[in-house]
C-alpha positions in Angstrom: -107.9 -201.2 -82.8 -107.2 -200.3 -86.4 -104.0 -202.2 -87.8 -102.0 -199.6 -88.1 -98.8 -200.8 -88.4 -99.3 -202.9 -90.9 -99.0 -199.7 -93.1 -95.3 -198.1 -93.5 -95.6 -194.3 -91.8 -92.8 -193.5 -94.4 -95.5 -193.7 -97.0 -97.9 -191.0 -95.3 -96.0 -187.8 -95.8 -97.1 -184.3 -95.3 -94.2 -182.2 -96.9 -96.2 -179.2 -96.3 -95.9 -179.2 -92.7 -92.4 -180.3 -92.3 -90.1 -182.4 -94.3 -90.4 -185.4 -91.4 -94.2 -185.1 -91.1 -95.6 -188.5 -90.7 -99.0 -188.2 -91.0 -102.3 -190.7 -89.3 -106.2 -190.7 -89.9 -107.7 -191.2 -86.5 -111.4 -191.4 -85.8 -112.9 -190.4 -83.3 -116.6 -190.4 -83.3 -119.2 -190.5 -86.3 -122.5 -188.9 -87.0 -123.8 -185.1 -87.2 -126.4 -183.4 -85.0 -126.4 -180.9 -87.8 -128.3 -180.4 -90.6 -126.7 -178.4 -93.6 -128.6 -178.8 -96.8 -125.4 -178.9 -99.1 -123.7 -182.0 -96.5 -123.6 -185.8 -96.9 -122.6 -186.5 -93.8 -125.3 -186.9 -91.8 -126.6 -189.1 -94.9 -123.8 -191.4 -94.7 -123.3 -191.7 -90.7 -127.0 -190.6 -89.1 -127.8 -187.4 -86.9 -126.6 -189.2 -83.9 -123.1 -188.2 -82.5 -121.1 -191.4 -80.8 -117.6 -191.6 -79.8 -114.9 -193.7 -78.4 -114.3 -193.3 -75.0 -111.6 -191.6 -73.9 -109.6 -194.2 -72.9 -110.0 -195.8 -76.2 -108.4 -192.5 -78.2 -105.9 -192.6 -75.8 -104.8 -196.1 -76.6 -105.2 -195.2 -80.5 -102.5 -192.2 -80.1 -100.5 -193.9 -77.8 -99.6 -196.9 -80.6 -99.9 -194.1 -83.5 -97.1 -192.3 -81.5 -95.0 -195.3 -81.2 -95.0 -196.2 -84.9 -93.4 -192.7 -85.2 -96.1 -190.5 -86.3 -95.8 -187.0 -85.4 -99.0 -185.6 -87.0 -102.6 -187.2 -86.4 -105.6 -185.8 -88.8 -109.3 -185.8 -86.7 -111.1 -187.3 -89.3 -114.4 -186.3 -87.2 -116.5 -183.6 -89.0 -117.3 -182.5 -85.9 -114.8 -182.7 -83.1 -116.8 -180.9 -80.7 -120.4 -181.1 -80.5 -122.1 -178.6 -77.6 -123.9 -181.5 -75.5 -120.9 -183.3 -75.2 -118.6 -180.2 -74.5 -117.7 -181.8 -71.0 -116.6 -185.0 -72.3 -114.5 -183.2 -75.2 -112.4 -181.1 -72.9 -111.8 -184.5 -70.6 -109.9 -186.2 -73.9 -108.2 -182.9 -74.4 -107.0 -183.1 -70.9 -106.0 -186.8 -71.4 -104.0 -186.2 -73.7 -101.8 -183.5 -72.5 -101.9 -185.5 -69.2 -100.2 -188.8 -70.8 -97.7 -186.5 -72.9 -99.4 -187.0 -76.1 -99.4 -183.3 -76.7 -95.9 -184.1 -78.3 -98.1 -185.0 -81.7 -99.3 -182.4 -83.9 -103.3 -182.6 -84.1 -105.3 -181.1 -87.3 -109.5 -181.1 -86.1 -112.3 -179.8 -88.1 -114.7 -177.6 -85.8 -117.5 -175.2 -86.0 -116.9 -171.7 -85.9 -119.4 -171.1 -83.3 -118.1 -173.6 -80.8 -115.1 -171.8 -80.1 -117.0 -168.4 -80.3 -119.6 -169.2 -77.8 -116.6 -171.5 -75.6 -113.7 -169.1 -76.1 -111.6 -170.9 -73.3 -111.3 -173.6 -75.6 -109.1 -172.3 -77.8 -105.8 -172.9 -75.4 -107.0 -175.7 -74.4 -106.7 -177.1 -77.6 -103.4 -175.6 -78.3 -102.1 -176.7 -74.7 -103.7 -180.4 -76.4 -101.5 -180.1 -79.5 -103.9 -179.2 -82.0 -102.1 -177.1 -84.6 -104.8 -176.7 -87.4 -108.1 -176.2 -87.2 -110.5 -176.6 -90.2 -113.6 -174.8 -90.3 -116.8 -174.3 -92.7 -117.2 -170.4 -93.0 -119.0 -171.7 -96.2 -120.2 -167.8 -97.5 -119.7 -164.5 -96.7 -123.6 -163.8 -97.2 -126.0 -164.6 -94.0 -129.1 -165.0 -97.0 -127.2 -168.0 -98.4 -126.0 -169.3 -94.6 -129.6 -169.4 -94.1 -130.8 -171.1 -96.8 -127.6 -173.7 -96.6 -129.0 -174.5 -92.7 -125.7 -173.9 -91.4 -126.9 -172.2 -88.5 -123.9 -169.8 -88.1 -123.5 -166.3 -88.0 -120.5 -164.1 -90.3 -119.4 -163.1 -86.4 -118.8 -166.8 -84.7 -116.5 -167.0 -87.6 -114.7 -164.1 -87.3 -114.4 -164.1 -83.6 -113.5 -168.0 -84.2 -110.5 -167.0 -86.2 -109.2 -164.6 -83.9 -109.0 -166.9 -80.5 -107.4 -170.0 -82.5 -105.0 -167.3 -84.0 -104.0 -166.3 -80.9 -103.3 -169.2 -79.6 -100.7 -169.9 -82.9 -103.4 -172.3 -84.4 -103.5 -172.5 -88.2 -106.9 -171.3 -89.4 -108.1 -173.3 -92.6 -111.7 -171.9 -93.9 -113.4 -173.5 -96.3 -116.4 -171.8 -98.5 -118.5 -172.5 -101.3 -119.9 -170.8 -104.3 -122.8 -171.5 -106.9 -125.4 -172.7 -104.9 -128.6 -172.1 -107.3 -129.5 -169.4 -104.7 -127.1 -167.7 -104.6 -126.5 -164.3 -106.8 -123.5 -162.6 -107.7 -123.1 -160.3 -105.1 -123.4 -162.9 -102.5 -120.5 -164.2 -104.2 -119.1 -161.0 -103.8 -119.7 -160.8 -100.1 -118.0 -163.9 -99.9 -115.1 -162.6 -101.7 -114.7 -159.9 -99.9 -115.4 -161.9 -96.0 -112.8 -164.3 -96.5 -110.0 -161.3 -97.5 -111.2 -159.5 -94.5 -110.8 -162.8 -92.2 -107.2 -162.8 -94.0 -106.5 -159.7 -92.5 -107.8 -161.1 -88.7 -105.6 -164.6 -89.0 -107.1 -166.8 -91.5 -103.8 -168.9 -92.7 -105.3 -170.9 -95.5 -108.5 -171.3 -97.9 -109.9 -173.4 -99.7 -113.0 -172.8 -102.1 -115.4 -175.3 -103.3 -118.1 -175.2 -105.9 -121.9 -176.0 -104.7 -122.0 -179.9 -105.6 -125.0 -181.8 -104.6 -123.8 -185.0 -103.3 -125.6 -187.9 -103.6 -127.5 -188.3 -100.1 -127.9 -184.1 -98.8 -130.8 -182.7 -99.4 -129.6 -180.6 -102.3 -129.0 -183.7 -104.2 -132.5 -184.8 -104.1 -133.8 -181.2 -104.8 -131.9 -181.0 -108.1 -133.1 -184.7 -109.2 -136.6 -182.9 -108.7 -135.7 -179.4 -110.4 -134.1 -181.2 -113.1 -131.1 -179.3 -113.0 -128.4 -181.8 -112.3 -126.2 -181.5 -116.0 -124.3 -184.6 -115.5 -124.2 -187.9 -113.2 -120.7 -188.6 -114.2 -119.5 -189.3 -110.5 -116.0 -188.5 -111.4 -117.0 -184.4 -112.1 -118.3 -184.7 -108.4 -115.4 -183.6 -106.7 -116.4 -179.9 -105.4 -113.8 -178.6 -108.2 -116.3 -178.5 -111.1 -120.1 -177.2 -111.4 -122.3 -180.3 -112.2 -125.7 -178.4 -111.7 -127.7 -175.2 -113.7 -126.7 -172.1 -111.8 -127.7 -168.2 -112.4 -124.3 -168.6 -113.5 -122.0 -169.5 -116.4 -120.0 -172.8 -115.6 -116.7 -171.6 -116.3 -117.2 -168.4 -114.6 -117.4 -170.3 -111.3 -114.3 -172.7 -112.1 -112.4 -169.6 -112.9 -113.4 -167.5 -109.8 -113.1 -170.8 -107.8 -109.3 -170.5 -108.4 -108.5 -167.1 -109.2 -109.8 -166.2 -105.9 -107.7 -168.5 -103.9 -105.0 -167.3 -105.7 -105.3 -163.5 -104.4 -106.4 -165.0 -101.0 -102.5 -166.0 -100.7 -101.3 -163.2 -102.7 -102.4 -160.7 -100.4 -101.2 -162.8 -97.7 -97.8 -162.8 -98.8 -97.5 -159.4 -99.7 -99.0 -158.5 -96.2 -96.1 -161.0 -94.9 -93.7 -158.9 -97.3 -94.8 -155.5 -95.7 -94.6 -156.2 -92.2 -98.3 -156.7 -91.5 -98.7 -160.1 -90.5 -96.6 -160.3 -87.2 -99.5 -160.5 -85.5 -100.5 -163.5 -86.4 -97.5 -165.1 -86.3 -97.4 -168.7 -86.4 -94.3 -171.0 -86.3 -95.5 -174.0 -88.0 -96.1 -171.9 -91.1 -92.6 -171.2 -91.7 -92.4 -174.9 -93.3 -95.6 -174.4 -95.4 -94.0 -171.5 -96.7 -90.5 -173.5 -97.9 -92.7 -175.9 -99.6 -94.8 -173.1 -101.1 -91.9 -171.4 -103.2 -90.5 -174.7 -104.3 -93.9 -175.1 -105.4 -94.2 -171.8 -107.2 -93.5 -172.6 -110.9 -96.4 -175.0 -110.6 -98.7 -172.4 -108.9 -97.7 -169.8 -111.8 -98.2 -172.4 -114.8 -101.7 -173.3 -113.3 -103.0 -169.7 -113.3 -101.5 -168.5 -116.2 -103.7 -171.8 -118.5 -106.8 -170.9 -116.1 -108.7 -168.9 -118.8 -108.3 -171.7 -121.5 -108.9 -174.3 -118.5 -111.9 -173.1 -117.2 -113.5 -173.3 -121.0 -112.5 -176.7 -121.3 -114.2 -177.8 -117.9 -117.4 -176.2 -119.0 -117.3 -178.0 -122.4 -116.9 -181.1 -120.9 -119.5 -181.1 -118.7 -121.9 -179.8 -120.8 -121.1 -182.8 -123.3 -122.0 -185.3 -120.2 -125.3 -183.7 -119.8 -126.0 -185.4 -123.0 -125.7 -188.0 -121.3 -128.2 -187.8 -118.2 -131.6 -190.0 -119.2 -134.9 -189.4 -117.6 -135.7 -193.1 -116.5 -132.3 -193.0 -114.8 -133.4 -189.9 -112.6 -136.7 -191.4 -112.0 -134.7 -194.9 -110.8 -132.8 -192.1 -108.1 -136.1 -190.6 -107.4 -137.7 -193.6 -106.3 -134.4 -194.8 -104.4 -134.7 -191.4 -102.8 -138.4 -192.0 -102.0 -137.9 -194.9 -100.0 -134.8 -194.0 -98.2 -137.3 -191.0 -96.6 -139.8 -193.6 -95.9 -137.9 -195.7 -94.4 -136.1 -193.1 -92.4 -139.5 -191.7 -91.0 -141.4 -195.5 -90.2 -137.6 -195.7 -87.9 -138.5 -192.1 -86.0 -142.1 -193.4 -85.7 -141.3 -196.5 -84.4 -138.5 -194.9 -81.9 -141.3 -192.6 -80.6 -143.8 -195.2 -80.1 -141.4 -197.4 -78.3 -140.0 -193.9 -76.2 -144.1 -193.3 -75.3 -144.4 -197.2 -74.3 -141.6 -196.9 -72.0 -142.6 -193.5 -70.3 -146.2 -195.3 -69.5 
């Protein structure tokens, strides 16, 4: 059982969804069965998905909630995976069962789990779950294809629908300036995520193509040579570090400006009557923390031009920086981790043939 009170719950605050929100990171389970080419996830945890058992969560939320948290963050990337769909909907049950439903629960899901199980939407409501955060990722099914995601423009849409109906906060997150990827995917994905803003999607947030040490697009731009800088702080999904079809600052500015109109138009559709639809009480707080917030927003936009120049010039001075024997050293490291990973399948498939005989 992690310690947790040994930390003060005063100290994890989340003024954006309330001015009491308390705040604890609770996991789950670990592992992805998925294989994105852009993720380090399955890199850092393995393929396979384990979990706690039920009873085990139950105990987790059961202290959490006595320490007076009233918000717990699924730190899973995957809080439901299909071949344990059964076992996900018992926990769900548990916890409205022992009255835990009285916490507010934020997951991170796939878009096509709650397409292709659509009764899981109030369930997870009914559970407590009050955001949900999911990886629409692009707005082009080319570059869904070539990131492996394995989802289609339509899970997501029909995703963001049932959760909105059910008054769940829809978070999407995408990405831009994968190497390839063209402008008018970006486009697309422009112009997906506005629609999806029109059909419930509360919040967005849009990251820039970073190949993180581990995914496969990592070791793909050691071998393309097109990594500009290892300068692990520039890592962050905020700022290009690789060669793209296009210009550096172009993608930090876009990267911005287009969250920026996401919740423009959102409030103005709020303004004009439009969004009623999607009406969703926990946002009311969000919103109070938004417009105290607003000089800030305004300040940021107005120095994004002259900002996004800066971030390019930066990075392209720590590209000076990036040495050949240092990529060869990662190459190598990269070489055996492969190696090693296959002799482990081998050996699991022997051992799985010995047993059968």
């Amino acid at each position: 059982m992690p310690a947790y009170d040994l930390v003060d719950s005063k100290t994890y605050r989340a003024t954006i969804l309330g001015e009491n929100a308390r705040i604890a990171s609770v996991e789950t389970s670990r592992g992805c069965p998925y294989n994105c080419e852009f993720c380090s996830a399955s890199a850092m945890w393995g393929h396979a998905w384990r979990f706690k058992s039920n009873e085990r969560v139950i105990e987790e939320l059961g202290f959490i909630k006595s320490l007076g948290y009233n918000w717990v963050f699924f730190v899973d990337d995957n809080f439901v995976v299909p071949f344990k769909y059964e076992e996900r909907l018992k926990l769900l049950d548990a916890i409205i069962e022992n009255g835990l439903n009285e916490i507010n629960f934020i997951i991170q899901i796939r878009a096509d789990i709650i397409s292709k199980h659509p009764e899981i939407a109030k369930k997870l409501a009914d559970a407590g779950v009050r955001v949900a955060f999911m990886g629409i990722e692009s707005g082009s099914e080319e570059v869904l294809n070539s990131m492996r995601k394995g989802l289609r423009k339509n899970d997501t849409l029909r995703a963001v629908q049932l959760l909105s109906e059910q008054g769940i906060i829809t978070y999407g997150g995408v990405i831009i300036g994968a190497p390839y990827e063209s402008r008018k995917d970006r486009k697309a994905t422009y112009k997906f995520v506005q629609m999806l803003g029109d059909h419930g999607l509360d919040a967005l947030q849009i990251s820039i193509y970073t190949p993180l040490p581990g995914s496969d697009s990592f070791y793909k731009a050691l071998k393309e040579r097109s990594l500009l800088t290892l300068n692990w702080g520039l890592y962050d999904v905020l700022r290009p570090v690789i060669r793209t079809k296009e210009k550096l600052w172009r993608l930090y500015f876009e990267s911005r400006e287009k969250t920026y109109m996401f919740y423009f138009k959102k409030w103005l559709h709020s303004v004009m009557g439009k969004a009623e639809e999607y009406s969703k009480p926990v946002l009311s707080s969000a919103k109070g923390y938004v417009v105290r917030r607003m000089p800030h927003y305004i300040k940021n936009f107005l120095k994004l031009p002259v900002e996004s120049f800066l971030v390019q010039k930066r990075i392209l001075n720590s590209a000076k920086k990036l040495d050949e024997s240092t990529i060869r050293i990662l190459e190598e490291v990269y070489t055996r981790h492969v190696m090693a990973y296959l002799r482990m399948f081998h050996e699991a498939m022997n051992q799985k043939r010995k047993t059968k005989v």
